[in-house]
C-alpha positions as CSV (number, residue, x, y, z in Angstrom):
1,X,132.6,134.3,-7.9
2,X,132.0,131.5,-5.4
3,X,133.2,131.5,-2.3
4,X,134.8,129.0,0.1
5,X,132.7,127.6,2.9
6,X,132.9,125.5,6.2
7,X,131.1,122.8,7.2
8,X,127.4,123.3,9.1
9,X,129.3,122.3,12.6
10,X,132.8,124.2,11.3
11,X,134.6,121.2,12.9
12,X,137.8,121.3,10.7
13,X,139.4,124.0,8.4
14,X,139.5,122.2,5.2
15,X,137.6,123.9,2.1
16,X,135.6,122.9,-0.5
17,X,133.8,124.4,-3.2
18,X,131.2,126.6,-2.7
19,X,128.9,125.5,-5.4
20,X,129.7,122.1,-5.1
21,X,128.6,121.8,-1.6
22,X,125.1,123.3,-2.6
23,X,125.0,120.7,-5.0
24,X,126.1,117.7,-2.9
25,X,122.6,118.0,-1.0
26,X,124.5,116.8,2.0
27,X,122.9,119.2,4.5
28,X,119.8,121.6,3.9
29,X,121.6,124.9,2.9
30,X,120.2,127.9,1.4
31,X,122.1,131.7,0.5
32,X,120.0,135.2,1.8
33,X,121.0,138.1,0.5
34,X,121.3,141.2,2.9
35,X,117.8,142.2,2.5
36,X,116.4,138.6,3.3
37,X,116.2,137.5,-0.6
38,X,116.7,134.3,-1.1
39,X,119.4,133.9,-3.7
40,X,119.7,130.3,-4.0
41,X,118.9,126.9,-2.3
42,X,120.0,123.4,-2.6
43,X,118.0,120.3,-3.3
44,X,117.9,118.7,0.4
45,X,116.7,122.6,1.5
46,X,113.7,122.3,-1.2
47,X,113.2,118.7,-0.2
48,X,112.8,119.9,3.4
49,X,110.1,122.2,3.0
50,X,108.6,120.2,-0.7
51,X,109.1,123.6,-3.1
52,X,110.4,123.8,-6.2
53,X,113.4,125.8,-6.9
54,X,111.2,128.7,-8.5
55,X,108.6,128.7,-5.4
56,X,111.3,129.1,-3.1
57,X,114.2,131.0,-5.1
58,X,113.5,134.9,-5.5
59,X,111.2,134.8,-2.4
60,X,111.6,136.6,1.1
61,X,113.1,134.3,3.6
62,X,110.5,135.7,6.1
63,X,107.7,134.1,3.9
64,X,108.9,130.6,5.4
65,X,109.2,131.7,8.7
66,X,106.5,131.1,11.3
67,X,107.8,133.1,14.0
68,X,108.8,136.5,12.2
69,X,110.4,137.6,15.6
70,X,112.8,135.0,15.0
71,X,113.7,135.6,11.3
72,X,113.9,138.8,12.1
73,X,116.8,138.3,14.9
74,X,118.3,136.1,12.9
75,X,119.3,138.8,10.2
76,X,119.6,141.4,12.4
77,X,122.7,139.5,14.7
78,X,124.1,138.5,11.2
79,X,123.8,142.1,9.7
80,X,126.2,142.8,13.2
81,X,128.4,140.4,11.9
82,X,127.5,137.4,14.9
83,X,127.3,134.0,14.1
84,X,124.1,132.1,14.5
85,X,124.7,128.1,16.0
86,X,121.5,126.0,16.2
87,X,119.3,128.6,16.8
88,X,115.7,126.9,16.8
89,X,112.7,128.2,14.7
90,X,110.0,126.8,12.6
91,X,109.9,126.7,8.5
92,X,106.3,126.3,6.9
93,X,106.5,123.5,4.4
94,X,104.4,123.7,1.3
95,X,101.6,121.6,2.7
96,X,100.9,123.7,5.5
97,X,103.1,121.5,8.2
98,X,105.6,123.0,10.7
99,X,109.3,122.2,10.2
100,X,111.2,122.6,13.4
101,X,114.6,123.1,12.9
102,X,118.0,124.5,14.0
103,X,119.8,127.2,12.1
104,X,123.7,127.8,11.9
105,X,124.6,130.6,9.5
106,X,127.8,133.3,9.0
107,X,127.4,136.6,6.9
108,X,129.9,137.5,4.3
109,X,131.0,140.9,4.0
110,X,132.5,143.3,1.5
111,X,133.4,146.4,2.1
112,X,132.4,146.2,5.6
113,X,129.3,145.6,4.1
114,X,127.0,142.2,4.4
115,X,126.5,141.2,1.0
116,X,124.7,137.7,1.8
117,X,124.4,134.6,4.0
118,X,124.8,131.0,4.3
119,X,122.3,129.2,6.0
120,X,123.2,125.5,7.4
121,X,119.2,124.0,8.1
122,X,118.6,121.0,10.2
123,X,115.6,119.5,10.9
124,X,114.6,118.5,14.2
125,X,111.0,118.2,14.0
126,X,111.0,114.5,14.8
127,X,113.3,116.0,18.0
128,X,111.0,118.6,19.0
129,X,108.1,116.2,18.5
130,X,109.8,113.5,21.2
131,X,110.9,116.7,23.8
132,X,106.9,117.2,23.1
133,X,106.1,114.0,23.9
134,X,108.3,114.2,26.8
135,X,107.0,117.5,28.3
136,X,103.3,115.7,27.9
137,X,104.2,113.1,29.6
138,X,106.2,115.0,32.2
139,X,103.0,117.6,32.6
140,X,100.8,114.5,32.9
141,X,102.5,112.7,35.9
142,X,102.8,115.6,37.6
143,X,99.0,116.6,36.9
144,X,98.7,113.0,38.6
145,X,101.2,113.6,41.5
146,X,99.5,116.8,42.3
147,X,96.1,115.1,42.0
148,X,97.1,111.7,44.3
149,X,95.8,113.1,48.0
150,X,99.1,111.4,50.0
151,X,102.0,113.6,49.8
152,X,104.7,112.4,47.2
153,X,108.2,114.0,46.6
154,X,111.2,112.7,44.7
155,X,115.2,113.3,44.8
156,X,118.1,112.8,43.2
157,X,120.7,109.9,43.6
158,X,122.3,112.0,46.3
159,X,119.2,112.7,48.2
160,X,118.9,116.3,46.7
161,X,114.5,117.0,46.4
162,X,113.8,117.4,42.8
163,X,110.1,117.9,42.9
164,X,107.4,117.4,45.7
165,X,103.3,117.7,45.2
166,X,101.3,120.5,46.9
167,X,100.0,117.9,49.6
168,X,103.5,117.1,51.1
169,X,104.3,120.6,51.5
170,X,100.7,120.9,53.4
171,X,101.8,118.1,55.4
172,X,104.9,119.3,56.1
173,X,103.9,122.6,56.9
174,X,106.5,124.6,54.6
175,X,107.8,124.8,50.6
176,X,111.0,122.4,50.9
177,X,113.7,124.4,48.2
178,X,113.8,122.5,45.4
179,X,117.7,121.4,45.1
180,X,118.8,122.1,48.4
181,X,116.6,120.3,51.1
182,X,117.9,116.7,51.1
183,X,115.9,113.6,52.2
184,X,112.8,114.7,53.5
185,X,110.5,117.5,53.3
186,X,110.0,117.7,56.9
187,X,111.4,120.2,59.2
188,X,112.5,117.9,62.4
189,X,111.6,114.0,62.9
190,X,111.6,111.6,65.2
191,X,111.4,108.1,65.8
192,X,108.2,106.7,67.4
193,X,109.4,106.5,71.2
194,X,110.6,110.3,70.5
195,X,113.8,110.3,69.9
196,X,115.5,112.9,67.5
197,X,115.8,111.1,64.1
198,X,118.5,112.6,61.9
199,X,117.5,113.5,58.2
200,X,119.9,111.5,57.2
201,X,119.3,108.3,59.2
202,X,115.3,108.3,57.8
203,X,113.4,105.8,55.8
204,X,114.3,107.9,52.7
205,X,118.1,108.2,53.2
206,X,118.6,104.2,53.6
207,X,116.7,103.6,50.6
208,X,119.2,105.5,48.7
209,X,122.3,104.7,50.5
210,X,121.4,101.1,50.4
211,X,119.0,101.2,47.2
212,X,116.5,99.4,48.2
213,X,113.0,100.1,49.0
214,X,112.2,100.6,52.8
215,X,108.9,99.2,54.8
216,X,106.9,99.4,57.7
217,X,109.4,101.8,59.3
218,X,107.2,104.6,61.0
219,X,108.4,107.9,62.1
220,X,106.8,111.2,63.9
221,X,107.6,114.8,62.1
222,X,107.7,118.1,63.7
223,X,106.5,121.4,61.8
224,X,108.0,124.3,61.9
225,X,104.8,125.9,63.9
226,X,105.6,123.0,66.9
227,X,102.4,120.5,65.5
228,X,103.5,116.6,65.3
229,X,101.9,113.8,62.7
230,X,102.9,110.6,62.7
231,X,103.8,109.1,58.6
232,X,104.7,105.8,57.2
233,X,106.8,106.7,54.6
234,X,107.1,104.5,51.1
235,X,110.6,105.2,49.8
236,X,111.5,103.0,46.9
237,X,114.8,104.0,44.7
238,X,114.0,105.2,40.9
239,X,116.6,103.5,38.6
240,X,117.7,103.8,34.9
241,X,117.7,101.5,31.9
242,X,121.1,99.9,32.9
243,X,120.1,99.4,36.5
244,X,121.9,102.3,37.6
245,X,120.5,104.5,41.0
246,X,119.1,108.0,39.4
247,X,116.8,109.2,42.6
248,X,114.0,108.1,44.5
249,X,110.6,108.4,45.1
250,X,108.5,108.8,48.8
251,X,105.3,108.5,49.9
252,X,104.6,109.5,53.0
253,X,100.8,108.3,54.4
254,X,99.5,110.6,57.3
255,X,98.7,108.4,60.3
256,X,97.0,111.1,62.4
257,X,93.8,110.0,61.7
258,X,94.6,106.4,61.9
259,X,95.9,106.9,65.3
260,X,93.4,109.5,66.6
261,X,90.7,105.9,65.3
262,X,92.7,103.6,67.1
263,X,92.9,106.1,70.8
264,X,89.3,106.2,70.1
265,X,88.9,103.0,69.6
266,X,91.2,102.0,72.5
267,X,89.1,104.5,74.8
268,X,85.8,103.2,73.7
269,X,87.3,99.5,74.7
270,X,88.8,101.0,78.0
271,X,85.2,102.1,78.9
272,X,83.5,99.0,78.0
273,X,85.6,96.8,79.8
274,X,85.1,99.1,82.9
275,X,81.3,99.8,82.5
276,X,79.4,98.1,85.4
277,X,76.5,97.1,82.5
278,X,77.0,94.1,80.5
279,X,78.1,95.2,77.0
280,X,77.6,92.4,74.5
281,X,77.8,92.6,70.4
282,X,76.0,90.1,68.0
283,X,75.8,89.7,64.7
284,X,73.1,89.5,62.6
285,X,72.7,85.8,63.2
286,X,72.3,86.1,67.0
287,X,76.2,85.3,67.7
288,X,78.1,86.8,70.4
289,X,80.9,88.8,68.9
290,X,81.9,90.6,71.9
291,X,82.1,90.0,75.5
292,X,83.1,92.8,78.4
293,X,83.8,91.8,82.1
294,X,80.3,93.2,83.0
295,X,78.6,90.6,80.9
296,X,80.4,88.1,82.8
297,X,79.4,89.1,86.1
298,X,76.2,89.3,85.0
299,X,75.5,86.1,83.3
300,X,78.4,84.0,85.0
301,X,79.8,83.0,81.4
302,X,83.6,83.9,80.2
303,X,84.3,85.4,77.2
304,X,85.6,82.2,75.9
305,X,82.7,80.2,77.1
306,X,80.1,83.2,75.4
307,X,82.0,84.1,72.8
308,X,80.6,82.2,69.1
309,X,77.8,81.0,70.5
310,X,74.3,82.2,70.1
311,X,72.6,84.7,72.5
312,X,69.4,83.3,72.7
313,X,71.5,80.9,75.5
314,X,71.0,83.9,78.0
315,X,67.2,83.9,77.3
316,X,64.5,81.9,79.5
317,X,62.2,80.1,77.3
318,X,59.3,82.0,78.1
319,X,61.0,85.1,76.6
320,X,62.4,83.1,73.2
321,X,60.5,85.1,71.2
322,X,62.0,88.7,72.2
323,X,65.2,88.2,69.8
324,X,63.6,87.3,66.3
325,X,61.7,90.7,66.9
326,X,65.1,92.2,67.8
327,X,66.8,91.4,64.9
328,X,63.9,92.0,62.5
329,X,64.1,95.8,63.9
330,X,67.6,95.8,64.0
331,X,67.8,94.7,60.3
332,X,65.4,97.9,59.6
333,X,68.0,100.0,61.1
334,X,66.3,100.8,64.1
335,X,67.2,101.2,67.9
336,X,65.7,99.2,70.3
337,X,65.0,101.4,73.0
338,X,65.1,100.4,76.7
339,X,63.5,98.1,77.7
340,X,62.7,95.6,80.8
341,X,62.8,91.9,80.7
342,X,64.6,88.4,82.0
343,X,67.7,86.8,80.9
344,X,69.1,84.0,82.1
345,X,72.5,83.0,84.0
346,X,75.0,79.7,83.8
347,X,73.8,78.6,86.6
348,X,70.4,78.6,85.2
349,X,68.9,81.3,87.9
350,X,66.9,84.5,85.6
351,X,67.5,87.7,86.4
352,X,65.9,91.1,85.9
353,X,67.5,93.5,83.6
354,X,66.7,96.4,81.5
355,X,68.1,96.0,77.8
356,X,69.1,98.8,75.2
357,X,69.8,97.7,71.2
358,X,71.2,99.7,68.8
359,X,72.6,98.6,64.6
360,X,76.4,98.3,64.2
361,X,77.0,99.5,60.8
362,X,80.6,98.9,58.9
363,X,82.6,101.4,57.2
364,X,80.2,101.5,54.3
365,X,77.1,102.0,56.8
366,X,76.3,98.8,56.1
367,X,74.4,97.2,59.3
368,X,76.2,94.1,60.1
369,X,75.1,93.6,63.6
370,X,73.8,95.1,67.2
371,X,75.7,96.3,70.4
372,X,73.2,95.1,73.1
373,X,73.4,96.6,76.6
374,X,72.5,94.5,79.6
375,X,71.7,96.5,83.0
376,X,70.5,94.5,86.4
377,X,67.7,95.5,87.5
378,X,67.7,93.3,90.6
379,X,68.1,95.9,93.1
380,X,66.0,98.9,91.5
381,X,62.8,95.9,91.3
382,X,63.9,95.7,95.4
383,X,64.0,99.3,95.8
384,X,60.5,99.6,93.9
385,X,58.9,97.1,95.8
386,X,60.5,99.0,99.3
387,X,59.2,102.1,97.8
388,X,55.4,100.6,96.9
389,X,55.4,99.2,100.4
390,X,56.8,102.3,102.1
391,X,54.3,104.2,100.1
392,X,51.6,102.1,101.5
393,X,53.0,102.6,105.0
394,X,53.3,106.5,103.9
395,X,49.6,106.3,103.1
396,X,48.1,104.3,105.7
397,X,50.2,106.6,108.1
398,X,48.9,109.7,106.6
399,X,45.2,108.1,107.3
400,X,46.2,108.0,110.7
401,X,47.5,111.6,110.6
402,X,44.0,112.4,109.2
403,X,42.0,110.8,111.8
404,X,44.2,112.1,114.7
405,X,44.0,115.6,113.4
406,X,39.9,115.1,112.9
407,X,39.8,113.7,116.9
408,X,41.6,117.0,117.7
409,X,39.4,119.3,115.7
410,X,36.3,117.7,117.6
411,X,37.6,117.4,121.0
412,X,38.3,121.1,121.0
413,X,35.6,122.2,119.4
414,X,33.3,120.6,121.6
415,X,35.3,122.1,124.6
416,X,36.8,125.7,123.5
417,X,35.4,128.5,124.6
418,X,36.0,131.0,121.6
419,X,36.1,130.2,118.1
420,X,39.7,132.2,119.1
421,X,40.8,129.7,121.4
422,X,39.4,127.1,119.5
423,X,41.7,128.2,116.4
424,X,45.5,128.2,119.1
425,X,44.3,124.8,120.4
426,X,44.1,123.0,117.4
427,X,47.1,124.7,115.7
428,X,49.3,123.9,119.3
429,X,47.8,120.3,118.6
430,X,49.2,120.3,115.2
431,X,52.3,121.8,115.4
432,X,52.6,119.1,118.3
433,X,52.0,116.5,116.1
434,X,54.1,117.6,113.0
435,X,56.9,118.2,115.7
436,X,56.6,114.1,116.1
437,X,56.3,113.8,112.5
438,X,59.5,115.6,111.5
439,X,61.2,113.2,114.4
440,X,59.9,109.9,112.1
441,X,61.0,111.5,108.9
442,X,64.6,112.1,110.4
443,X,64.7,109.0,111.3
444,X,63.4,107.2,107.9
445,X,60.1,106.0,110.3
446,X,62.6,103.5,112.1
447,X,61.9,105.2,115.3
448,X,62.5,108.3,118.0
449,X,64.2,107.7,120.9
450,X,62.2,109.0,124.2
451,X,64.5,111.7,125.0
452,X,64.1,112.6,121.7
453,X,60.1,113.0,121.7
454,X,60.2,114.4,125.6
455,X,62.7,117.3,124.4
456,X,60.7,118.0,121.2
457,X,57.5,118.5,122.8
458,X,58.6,120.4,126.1
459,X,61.2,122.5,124.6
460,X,58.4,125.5,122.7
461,X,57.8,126.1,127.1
462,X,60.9,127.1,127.9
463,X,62.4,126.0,131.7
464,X,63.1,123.2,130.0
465,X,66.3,122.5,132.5
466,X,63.6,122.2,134.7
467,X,62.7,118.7,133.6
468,X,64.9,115.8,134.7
469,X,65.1,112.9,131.9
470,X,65.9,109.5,132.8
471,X,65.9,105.7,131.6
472,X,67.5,103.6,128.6
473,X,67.8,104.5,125.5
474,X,64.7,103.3,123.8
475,X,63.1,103.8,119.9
476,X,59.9,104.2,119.7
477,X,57.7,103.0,117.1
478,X,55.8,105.1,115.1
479,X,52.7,104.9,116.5
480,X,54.0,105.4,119.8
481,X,55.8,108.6,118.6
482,X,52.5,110.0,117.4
483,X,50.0,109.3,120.2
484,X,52.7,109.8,123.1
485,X,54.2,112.5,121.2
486,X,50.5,114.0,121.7
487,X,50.8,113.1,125.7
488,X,53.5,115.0,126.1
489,X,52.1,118.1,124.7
490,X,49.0,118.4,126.5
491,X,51.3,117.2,130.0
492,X,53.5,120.0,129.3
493,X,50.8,122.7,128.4
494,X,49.1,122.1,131.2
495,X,52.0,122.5,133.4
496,X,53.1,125.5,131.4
497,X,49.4,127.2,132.5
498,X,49.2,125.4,136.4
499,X,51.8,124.0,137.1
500,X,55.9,123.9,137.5
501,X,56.3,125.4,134.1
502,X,54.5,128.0,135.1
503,X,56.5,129.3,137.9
504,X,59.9,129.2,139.3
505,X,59.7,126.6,142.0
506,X,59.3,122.7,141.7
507,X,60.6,120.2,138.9
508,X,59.3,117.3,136.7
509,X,60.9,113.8,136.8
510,X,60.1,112.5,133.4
511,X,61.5,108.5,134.0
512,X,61.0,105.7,132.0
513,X,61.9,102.1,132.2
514,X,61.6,98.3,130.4
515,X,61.1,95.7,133.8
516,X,60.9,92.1,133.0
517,X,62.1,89.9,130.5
518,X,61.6,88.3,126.8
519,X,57.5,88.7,125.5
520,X,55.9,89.8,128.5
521,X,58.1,92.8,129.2
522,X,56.6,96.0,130.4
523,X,57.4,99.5,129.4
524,X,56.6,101.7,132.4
525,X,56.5,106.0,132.2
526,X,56.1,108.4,134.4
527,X,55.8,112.1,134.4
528,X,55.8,113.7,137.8
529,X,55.6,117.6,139.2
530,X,56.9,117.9,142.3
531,X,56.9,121.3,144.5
532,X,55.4,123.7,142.4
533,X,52.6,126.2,142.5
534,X,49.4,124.6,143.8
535,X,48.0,123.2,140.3
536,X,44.1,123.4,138.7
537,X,43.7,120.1,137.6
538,X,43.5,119.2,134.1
539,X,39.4,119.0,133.5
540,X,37.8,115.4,133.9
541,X,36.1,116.0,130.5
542,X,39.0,118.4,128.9
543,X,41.1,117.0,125.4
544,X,44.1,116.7,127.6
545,X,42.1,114.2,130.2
546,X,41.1,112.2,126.8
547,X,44.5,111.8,125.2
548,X,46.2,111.3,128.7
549,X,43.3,108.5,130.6
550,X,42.4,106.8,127.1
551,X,43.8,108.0,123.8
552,X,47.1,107.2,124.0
553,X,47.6,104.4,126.6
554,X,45.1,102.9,124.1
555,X,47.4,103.1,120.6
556,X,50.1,101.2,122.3
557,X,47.8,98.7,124.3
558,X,48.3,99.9,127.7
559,X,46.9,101.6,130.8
560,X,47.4,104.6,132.4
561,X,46.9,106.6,135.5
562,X,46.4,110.4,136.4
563,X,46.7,111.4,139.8
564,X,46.3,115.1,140.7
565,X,48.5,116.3,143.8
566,X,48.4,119.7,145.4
567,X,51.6,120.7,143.9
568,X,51.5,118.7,140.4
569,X,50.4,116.0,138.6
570,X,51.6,112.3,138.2
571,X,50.8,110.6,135.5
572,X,52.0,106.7,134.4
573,X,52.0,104.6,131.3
574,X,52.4,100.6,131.8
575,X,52.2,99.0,128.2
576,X,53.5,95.8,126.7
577,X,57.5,96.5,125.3
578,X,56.3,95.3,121.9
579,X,53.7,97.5,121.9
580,X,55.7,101.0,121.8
581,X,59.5,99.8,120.9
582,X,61.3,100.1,118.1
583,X,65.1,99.2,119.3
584,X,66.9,99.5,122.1
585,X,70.1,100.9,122.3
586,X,72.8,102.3,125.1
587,X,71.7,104.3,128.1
588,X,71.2,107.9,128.5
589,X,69.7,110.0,130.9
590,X,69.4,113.5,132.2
């Protein structure tokens, strides 16, 4: 007997018959018996899956079935006397092609028994083939999203995040929660001059609110571990068909690196303009890119004036040929290391300086010019010249040292009387004479006052409070230094052996004076023992006689004059002021 029926979606109550529905072929619709026979099928349920009434009829429904977990849940919720609405599963068509489709079915029952079913079939395959489509495409933009390296998120109309890539959340420094973070992925922002920016005053907020893309708008975010990055962020609002808001999508571009560049850069420029060597860039044509204040102290141009034009205007015309050499190696990639030659200024005088070349390369390494370094020389050619002429000096002064230390060696040899004696003479005589020498190098050569050279050589003897000091304050010359240096040691050993320095009675006037005026002024000495112990005289032949009657009044072109008393010795120095002076400065006097 047939039964009465609804319709697949059981939207009104009417009725109709049961058979004639089958028949009508409106809907795919096919009858299970309760052990999953199927007991009949109409023609739009054959047409669906291309059988035949007897392939299909008499067959297990489970046959047709590609998941049998599905068929199998199917009949088991209906044997339980549920109703099935769309439930989706996939029928295997006679060619061998899925069918997806949606199944609404009811069980009828007898007895409390199910006795069969009624199966309402719908195919959605070309559904299920656009939902695939769409969960491609869906899987392949965010493939891309997660691929891009800049961090990209999106939001709903209201600001809600709907999705962000794996960079963003890196650059962010946390996992924003999907549906509940609104505007940004950052933790805290601010604006560039630091002040708080609120989420929902950033880039991405007016871009909804005002929907409309926003530009050029940079901000500073704050991680949740403390760090700061400055962004420029990209919002631009994501519309529908009909024009209508439906979220948006941000870009945010990380500008630490672009700013770490441009402090760099910014300090690189700080310490060119500041260097004191001329820092000019070229390209590879000769033409000056690049100008820093050094260059124009150097050269006398401005940077307008040097700027464009060629650099072979700082370049004598005897040294023309340097710069085709220069950019040949520079071309090759090489670095022109330093190197000493002449440029010229504006106002046409040529200078010494000591260059250094090295390639500028671009961003792609190309080499697309040089960075040339400019250092005066001027003063280090001066200081090499003082030095070559000081070590002439130095040499010739040595020589002197040399020939004064040989005249020692053979006075005394010729007049000690042990090899012993022979060996303290020479080394007094030395030290003597290095103690006149350490004087010089004090004083950079320029000169030792007499004080100076009278304490230095009487102070090894001890008493020296003894010895009364007076007369201007006069430098001697080198030479002077030396030989009189030499006096003075032989005056006060022999005193120290026979005469006031070898007692405790009697003094020594040590005086000294400049008389005259302009060229032929005279430069007068005197060293004088009064009241001490009655003296044996220094010997008419002896080392000290030579240096004191000839040796040194001689060096600085004068005379002198020993006189032997019964208490001391006097001896006096007259020689010209030119002869022995170096400069004269206050009075002093002891």
């Amino acid at each position: 007997m047939l039964q009465e029926v609804k319709t697949p979606d059981e939207a009104d109550n009417s009725t109709i018959d049961y058979r004639d529905f089958f028949e009508s072929g409106a809907v795919p619709l096919h009858q299970v018996s309760a052990d999953g026979i199927i007991l009949h099928a109409n023609q739009a349920e054959l047409d669906l899956l291309g059988y035949r009434a007897e392939d299909y009829i008499g067959r297990r429904i489970a046959e047709f079935h590609s998941d049998q977990a599905a068929i199998e849940d199917i009949l088991a919720r209906l044997a339980r006397g549920e109703k099935i609405s769309r439930y989706p599963a996939r029928l295997k068509a006679r060619d061998g092609s899925p069918r997806h489709v949606e199944i609404t079915s009811s069980g009828h029952f007898q007895d409390g028994k199910l006795v069969h079913t009624r199966c309402f079939t719908v195919d959605v395959s070309q559904l299920e083939r656009t939902r695939a489509e769409l969960r491609r495409q869906d899987s392949t933009y965010r493939q891309i999203l997660e691929a891009l390296p800049v961090a990209i998120y999106t939001t709903d109309n209201e600001g809600t995040i709907t999705y962000y890539n794996q960079v963003a959340a890196e650059l962010a420094g946390r996992e924003p929660e999907i549906g509940k973070d609104k505007w940004c992925v950052t933790f805290k922002l601010f604006t560039p001059d630091g002040k708080p920016l609120p989420h929902d005053e950033c880039p991405m907020a007016i871009a909804l609110k005002e929907n409309r893309p926003v530009r050029d708008q940079q901000a500073i975010a704050q991680r949740p571990d403390g760090s700061f990055f400055p962004f420029l962020p990209y919002p631009t609002p994501l519309q529908d068909e009909d024009g209508n808001l439906i979220g948006a999508v941000n870009m945010l571009l990380d500008l630490t690196d672009r700013h770490r560049a441009e402090e760099t850069k910014n300090h690189l420029s700080a310490i060119v303009e500041s260097s004191f060597d001329a820092i000019v860039s070229k390209d590879l044509n000769s033409i000056i890119e690049s100008w820093n204040n050094a260059a124009e102290r150097l050269f006398g141009y401005t940077a307008e004036e040097a700027i464009g034009r060629s650099v072979t205007m700082l370049i004598p015309d005897d040294h023309q040929d340097e710069e085709p050499h220069i950019i040949e190696r520079i071309r090759r990639g090489e670095r022109v290391e330093t190197f000493e030659t002449a440029r010229k200024r504006k106002d046409g005088s040529v200078v010494p300086v000591s260059l250094t070349i090295s390639p500028v390369r671009n961003a792609t390494g190309q080499i697309i010019g040089a960075s040339q370094i400019a250092r005066d020389i001027t003063s280090a050619k001066k200081n090499e010249h003082r030095v070559r002429t000081l070590m002439r000096e130095v040499n010739h002064r040595v020589k002197n040292q040399y020939a004064v230390i040989l005249s020692m060696i053979r006075e005394t040899s010729k007049r000690a009387e042990t090899p012993a004696a022979f060996e303290r003479q020479v080394r007094e005589r030395i030290m003597a004479l290095a103690r006149s020498h350490d004087l010089l190098v004090t004083g950079d050569w320029k000169g030792v006052s007499v004080f100076e050279l009278l304490l230095s050589q009487t102070k090894p003897f001890g008493n020296e409070e003894r010895i009364n000091m007076s007369g201007p304050s006069i430098n001697l010359n080198p030479i002077a230094v030396q030989y009189l240096g030499i006096a003075f040691h032989e005056l006060a050993t022999n005193s120290a052996k026979y005469g006031v320095l070898s007692g405790d009675e009697g003094c020594i006037s040590a005086s000294w004076e400049v008389a005259g005026s302009g060229p032929s002024r005279t430069f007068r000495l005197t060293w004088a023992e009064t009241d001490g112990p009655k003296v044996q005289t220094i010997g008419q032949s002896g080392f000290g006689s030579v240096v004191l009657k000839r040796v040194a009044p001689e060096a600085v072109g004068g005379t002198s004059n020993l006189e032997y008393g019964p208490h001391g010795i006097v001896w006096t120095l007259e020689a010209p002021f030119s002869g022995v002076e170096a400069t004269i400065c206050c009075l002093s006097g002891r």
